[in-house]
C-alpha positions as CSV (number, residue, x, y, z in Angstrom):
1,X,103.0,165.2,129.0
2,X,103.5,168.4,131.4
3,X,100.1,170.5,131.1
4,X,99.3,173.7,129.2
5,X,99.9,176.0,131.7
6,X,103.8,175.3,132.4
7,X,105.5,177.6,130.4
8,X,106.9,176.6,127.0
9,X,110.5,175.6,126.7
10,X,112.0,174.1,123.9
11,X,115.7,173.0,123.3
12,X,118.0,171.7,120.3
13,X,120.3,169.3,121.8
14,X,122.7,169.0,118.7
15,X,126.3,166.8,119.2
16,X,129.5,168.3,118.2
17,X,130.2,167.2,114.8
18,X,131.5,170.3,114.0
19,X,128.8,171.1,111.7
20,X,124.9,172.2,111.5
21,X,123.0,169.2,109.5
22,X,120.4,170.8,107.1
23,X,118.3,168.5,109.5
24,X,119.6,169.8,112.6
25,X,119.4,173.3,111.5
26,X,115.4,172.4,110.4
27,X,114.8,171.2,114.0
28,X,116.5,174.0,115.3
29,X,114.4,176.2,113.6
30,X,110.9,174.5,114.5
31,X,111.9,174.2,118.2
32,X,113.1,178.7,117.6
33,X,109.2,179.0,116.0
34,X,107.2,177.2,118.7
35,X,109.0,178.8,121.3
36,X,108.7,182.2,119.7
37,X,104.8,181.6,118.9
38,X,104.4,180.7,122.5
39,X,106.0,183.7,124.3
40,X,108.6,181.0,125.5
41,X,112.1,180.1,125.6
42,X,114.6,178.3,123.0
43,X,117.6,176.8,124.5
44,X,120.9,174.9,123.5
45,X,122.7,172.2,124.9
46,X,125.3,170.3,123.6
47,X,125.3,166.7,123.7
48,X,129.2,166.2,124.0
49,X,130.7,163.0,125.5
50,X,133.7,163.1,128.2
51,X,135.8,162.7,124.9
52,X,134.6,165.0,123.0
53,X,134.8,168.0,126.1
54,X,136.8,170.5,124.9
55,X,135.9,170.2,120.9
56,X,135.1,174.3,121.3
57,X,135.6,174.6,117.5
58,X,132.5,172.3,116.7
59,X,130.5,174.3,119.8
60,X,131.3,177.2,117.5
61,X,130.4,175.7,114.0
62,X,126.5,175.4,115.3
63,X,126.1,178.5,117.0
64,X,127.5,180.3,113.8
65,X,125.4,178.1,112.1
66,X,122.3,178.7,113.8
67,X,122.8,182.3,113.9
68,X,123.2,182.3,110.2
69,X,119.7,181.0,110.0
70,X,118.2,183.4,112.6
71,X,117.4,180.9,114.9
72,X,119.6,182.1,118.1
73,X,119.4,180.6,121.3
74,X,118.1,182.0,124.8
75,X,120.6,182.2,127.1
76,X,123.4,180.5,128.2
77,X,124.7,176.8,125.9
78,X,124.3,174.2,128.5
79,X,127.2,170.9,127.8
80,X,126.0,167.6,129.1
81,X,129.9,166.7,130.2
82,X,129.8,169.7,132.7
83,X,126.8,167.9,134.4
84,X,128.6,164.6,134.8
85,X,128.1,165.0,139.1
86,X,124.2,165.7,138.3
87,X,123.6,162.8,136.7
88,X,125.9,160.4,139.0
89,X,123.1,161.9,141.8
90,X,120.1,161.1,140.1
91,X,121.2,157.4,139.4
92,X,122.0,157.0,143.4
93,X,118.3,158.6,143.6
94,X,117.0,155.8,141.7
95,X,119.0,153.2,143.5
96,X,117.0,154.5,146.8
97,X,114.0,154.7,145.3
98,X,114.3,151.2,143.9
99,X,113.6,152.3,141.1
100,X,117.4,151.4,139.7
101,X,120.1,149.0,140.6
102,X,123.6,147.9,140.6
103,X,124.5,145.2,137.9
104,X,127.2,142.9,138.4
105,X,127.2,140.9,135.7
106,X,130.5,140.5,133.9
107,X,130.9,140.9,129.8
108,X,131.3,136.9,129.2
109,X,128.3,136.3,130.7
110,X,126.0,138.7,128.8
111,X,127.7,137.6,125.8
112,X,126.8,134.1,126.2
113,X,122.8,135.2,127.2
114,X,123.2,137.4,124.0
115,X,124.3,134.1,121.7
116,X,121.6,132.0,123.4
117,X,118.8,135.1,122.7
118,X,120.1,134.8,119.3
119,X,119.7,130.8,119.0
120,X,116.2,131.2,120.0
121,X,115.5,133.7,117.6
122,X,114.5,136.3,120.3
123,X,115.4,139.8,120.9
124,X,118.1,139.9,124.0
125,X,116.4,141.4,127.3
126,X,118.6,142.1,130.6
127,X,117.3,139.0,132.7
128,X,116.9,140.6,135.7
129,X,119.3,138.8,137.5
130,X,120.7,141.8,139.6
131,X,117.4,143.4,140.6
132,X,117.7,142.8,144.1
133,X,114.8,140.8,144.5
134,X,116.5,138.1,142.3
135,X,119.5,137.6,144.1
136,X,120.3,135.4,147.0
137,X,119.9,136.8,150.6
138,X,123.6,136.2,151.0
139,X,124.9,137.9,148.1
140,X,127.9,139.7,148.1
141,X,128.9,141.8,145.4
142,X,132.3,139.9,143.6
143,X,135.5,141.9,144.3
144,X,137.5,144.2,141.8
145,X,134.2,144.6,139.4
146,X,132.6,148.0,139.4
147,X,129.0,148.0,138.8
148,X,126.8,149.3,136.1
149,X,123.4,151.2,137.5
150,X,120.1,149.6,135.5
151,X,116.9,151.4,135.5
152,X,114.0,149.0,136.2
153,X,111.5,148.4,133.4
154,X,108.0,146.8,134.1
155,X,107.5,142.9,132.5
156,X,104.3,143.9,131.2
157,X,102.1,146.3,130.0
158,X,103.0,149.1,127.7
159,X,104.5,152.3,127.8
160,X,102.7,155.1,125.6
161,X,102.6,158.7,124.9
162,X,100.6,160.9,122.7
163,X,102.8,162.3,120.2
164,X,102.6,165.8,119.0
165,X,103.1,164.8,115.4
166,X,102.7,161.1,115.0
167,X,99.8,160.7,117.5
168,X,99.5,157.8,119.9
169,X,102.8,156.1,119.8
170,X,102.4,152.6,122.1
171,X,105.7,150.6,123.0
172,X,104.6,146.9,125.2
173,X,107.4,146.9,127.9
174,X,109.0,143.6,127.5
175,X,110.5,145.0,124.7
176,X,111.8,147.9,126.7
177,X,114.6,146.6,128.4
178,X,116.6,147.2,132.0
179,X,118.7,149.3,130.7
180,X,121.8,150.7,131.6
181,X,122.3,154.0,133.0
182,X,125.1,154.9,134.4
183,X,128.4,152.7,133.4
184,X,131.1,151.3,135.4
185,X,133.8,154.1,135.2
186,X,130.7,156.5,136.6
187,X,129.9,158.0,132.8
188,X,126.2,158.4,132.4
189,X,124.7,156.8,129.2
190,X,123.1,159.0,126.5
191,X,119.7,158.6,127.7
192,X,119.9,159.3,131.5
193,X,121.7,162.2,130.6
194,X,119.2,163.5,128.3
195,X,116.2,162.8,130.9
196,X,118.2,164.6,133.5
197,X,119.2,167.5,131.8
198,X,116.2,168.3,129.8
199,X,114.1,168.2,133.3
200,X,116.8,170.4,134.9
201,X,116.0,173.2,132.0
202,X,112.4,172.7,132.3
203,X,112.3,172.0,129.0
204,X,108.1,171.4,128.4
205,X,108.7,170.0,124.8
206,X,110.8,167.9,123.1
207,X,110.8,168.4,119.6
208,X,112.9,165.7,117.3
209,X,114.0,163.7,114.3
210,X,111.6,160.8,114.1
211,X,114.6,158.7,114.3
212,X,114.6,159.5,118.5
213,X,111.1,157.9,118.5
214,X,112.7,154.5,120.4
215,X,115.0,156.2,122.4
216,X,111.1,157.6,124.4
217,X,109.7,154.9,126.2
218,X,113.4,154.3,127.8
219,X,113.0,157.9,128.7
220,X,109.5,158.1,129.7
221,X,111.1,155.0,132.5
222,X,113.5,156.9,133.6
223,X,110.7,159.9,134.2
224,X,108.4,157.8,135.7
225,X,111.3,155.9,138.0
226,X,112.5,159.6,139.4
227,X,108.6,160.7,139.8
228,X,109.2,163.3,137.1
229,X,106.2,164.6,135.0
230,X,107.8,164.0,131.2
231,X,107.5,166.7,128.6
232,X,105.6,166.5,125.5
233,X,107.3,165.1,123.1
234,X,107.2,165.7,119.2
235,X,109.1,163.7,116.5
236,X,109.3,165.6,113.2
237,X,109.8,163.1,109.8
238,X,113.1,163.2,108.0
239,X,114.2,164.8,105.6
240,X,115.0,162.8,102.2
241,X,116.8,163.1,99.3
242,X,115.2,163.3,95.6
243,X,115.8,159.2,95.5
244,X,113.6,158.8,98.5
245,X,116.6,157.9,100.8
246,X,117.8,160.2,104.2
247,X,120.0,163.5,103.3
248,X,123.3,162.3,103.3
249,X,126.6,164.1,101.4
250,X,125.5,162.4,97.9
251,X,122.9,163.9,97.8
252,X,124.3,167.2,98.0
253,X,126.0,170.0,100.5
254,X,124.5,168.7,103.8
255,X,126.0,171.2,106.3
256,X,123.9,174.9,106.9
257,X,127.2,177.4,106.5
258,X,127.9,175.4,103.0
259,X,124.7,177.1,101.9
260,X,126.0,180.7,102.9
261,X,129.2,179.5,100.3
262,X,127.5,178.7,97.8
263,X,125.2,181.8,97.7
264,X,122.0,181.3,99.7
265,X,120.5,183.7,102.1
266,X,119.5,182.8,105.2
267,X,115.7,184.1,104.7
268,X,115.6,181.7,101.6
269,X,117.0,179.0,103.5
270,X,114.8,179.7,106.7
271,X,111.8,179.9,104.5
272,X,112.2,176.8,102.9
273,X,112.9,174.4,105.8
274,X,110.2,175.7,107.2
275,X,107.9,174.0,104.1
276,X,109.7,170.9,104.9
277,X,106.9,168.6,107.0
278,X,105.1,171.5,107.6
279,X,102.6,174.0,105.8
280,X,100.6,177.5,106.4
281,X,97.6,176.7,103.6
282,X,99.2,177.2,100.3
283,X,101.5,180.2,101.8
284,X,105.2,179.1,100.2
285,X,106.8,182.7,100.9
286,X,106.4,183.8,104.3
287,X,108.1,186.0,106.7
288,X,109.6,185.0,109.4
289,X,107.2,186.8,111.7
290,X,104.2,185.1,109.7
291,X,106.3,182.0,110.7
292,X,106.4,182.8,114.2
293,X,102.9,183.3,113.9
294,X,101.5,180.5,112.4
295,X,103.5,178.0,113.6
296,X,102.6,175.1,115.7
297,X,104.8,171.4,115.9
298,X,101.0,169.9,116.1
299,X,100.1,171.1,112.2
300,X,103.1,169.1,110.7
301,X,102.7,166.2,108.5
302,X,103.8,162.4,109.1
303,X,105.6,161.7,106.0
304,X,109.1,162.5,105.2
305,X,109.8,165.7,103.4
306,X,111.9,165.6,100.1
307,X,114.9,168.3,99.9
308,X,114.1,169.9,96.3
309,X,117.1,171.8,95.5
310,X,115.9,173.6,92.5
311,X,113.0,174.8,94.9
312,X,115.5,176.2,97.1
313,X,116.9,177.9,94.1
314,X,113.5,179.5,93.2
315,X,113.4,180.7,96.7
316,X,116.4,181.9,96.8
317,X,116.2,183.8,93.1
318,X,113.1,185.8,94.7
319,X,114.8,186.8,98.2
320,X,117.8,187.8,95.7
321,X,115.4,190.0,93.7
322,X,114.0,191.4,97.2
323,X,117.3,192.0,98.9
324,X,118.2,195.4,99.8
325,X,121.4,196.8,97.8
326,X,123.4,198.0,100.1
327,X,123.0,194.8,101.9
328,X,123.5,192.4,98.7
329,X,126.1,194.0,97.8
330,X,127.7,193.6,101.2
331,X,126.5,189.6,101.0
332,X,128.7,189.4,97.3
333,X,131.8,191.4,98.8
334,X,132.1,188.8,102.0
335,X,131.9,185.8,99.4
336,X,133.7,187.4,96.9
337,X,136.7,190.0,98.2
338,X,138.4,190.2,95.4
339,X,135.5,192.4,93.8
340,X,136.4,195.3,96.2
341,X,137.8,197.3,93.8
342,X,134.6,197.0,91.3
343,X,132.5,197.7,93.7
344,X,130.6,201.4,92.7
345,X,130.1,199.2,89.5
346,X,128.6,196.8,91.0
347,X,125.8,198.4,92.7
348,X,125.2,200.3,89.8
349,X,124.6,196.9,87.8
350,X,121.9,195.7,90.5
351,X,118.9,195.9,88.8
352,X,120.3,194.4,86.2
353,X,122.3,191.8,87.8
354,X,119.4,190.8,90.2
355,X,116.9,188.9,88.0
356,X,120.3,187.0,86.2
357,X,120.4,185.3,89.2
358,X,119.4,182.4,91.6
359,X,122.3,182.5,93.6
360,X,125.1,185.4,94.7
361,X,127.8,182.9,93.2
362,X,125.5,183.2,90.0
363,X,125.1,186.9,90.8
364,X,129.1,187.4,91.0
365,X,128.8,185.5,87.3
366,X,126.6,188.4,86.0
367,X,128.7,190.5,87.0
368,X,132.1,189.1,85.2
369,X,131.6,192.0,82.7
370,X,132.6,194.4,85.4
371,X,135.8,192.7,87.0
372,X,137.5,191.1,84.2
373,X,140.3,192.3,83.1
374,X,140.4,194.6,79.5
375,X,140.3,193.8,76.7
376,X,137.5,191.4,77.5
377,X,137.6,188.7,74.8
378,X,134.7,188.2,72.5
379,X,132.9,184.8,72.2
380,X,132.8,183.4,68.8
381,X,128.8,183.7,68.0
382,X,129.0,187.6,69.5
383,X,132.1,188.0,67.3
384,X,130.6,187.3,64.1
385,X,128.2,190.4,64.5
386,X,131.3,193.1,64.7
387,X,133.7,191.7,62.1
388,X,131.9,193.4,59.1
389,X,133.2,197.3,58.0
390,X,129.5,198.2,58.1
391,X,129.0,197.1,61.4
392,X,132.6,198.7,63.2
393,X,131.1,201.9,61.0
394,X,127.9,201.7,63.0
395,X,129.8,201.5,66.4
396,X,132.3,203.9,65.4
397,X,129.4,206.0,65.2
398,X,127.2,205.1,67.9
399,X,130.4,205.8,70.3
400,X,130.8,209.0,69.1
401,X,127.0,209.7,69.8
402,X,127.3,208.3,73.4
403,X,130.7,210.4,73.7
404,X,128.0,213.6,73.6
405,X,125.0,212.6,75.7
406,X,124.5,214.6,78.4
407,X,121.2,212.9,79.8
408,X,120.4,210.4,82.2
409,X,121.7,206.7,81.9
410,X,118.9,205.0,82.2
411,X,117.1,202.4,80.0
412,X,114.2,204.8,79.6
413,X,116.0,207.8,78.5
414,X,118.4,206.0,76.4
415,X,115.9,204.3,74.3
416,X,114.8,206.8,72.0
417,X,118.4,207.9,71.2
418,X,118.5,204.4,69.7
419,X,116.0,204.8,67.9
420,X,116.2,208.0,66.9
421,X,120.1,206.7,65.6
422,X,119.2,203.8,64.0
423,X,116.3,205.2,62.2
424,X,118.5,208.5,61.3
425,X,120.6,205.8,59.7
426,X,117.6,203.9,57.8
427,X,119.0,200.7,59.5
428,X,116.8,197.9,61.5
429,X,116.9,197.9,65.2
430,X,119.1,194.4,65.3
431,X,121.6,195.9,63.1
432,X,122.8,198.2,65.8
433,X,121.7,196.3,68.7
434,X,123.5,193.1,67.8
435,X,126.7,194.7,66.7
436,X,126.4,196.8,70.2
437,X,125.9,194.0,72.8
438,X,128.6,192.3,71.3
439,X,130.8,195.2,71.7
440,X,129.2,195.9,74.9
């Protein structure tokens, strides 16, 4: 890997599904952190096919979505389709290096070396039967068959790097295979592409899903075929559900802006992917400048993180109780518009409303007492308390009271009006009180 003193550039190198995985957004957020700790730079390229060009709408999705986090990229998004002509010159680069080659080999016949790999019981490797040293000194290339560019693998040895995270990973080369690089309409496959562009950013590390882990000794050829230094690389675990099986929909919402809809804030949700596969001591509510400060890709674990969604919530309930007014109450009126009109109420309640909730959709729930329309109806339990003569008498009376007061409406100053009334009245406390919340 590149040494210590090139300066530290990570990148999150998302494809357009038109959404921000939860584990996207998590290695989003490691690769913002390191960066950040290291006085370096975070960048963002999108991993978009030919096909997939002009899908501006997904582009959008994971910026917004990465914003929401707070994890924003440095400068400009880079697309792997733009670089099409880059890659096309590296491959002919390899090809007079001799480090690549062009493969004529049609479908029919790998098929058939495929099926007789399979007889045998043997994972299929490429034969070789292009590299020019193979072929006859009279060969010329068939006619009307465009030629794929393979990258030439050794026959032996191994190819090994020491992984931030997972330590020495060690792959022996015959199972690394002459793979293909560039295919016969010109396209570049994924992983030339990704070779190509990350050393173009000077990107010094490559932090990952675990599930990229076989995808870096066919890198680390390409690397070593151009006579490119490779970055460091770090694969991060995945992240689980409850049943022990990778995030998927069933488990739950999957997608970063579904969180903002169902009434997470972003510091909750930054603060707890940044527990998953990685810890600060015991620390489980941080800052994200304590994050920025502590964190290093080196100090995460091996072992795939569970996503605990009623830890979330518990997160979530405390940034709730944290949250500025003004701004939580600007957070509820952008989920909820049609509270607009309630809204001097509203922050009034806050106090009240805050610790009645782990999420604003919960917090918009609280405050149903405000919006809903009059006369609110009266549950059945609540009901039985205010049916009686005696206890209308007692509210009767208690309005009037209230009707009068010219203090301050607080807990603390209305409490000994209570109990000055209900003593004055040689009643018990829950004789007014329960007749008065019910009313109330």
């Amino acid at each position: 890997g590149m040494s210590s003193k090139v300066p530290v550039v990570t990148r999150f190198a998302p494809s357009p599904t038109g959404y921000l995985h939860i584990g996207g957004g998590r290695t989003a957020l490691f690769c913002y952190l390191f960066a950040r700790h290291h006085g370096g730079r975070f960048l963002l390229r999108i991993e978009d096919t030919d096909a997939e060009r002009h899908n501006e709408d997904a582009v959008t999705a994971i910026v917004k979505g990465m914003e929401w986090l707070g994890c924003k990229h440095d400068g400009d998004i880079v697309r792997q389709s733009s670089r099409k002509a880059r890659h096309q010159e590296v491959a002919k680069d390899l090809i007079a290096k001799n480090s690549a080659y062009y493969c004529y080999c049609s479908k029919e016949h790998l098929d058939d070396l495929r099926k007789e790999a399979e007889l045998k019981k043997e994972p299929f490797r490429y034969p070789g039967t292009c590299r020019p040293e193979n072929l006859p000194a009279n060969f010329v290339p068939p006619a009307g068959v465009t030629p794929v560019v393979r990258i030439r693998t050794s026959d032996d040895g191994s190819t090994s790097w020491d992984d931030l995270v997972q330590g020495t990973i060690t792959f022996p080369n015959k199972d690394i295979d002459d793979l293909i690089i560039l295919r016969g309409d010109g396209s570049p496959t994924y992983l030339l592409a990704v070779v190509v562009d990350d050393h173009d950013m000077s990107v010094s590390h490559v932090i990952r899903g675990s599930d990229h882990i076989s995808n870096t000794p066919r890198q680390i050829v390409i690397y070593q075929g151009a006579g490119w230094e490779h970055p460091n690389f770090g694969h991060i675990p995945l992240i689980h559900g409850a049943d022990g099986q990778k995030l998927s929909k069933r488990h739950g919402a999957t997608g970063v802006e579904q969180y903002e809809a169902l009434g997470y804030l972003p510091e909750a949700m930054r603060n707890y992917l940044a527990r998953l596969s990685w810890s600060h001591g015991n620390d489980e509510i941080f800052t994200t400048e304590q994050a920025i400060e502590w964190f290093d890709v080196k100090d995460c674990n091996k072992s795939p993180s569970c996503f605990d969604f009623d830890k979330l919530k518990d997160l979530n309930a405390h940034y709730i109780r944290q949250c500025d007014p003004d701004r939580l109450l600007a957070l509820v009126l952008k989920l909820f518009p049609e509270v607009e009109p309630h809204k001097e109420k509203i922050a009034m309640a806050v106090d009240m409303l805050k610790p009645r909730a782990k999420t604003l959709v919960e917090y918009r729930e609280a405050a149903e007492f405000i919006v809903a329309a009059r006369p609110l109806s009266i549950d059945d339990k609540a009901g039985k308390n205010v049916q009686t003569d005696a206890a209308k008498d007692v509210l009767r009376a208690f309005a009037a009271l209230l009707d009068g007061y010219a203090g301050e409406w607080s807990a603390a100053a209305l409490e000994p009006v209570v109990v000055g009334f209900t003593e004055g009245r040689g009643l018990k406390l829950g004789q007014v009180a329960q007749p008065r919340r019910a009313a109330l």
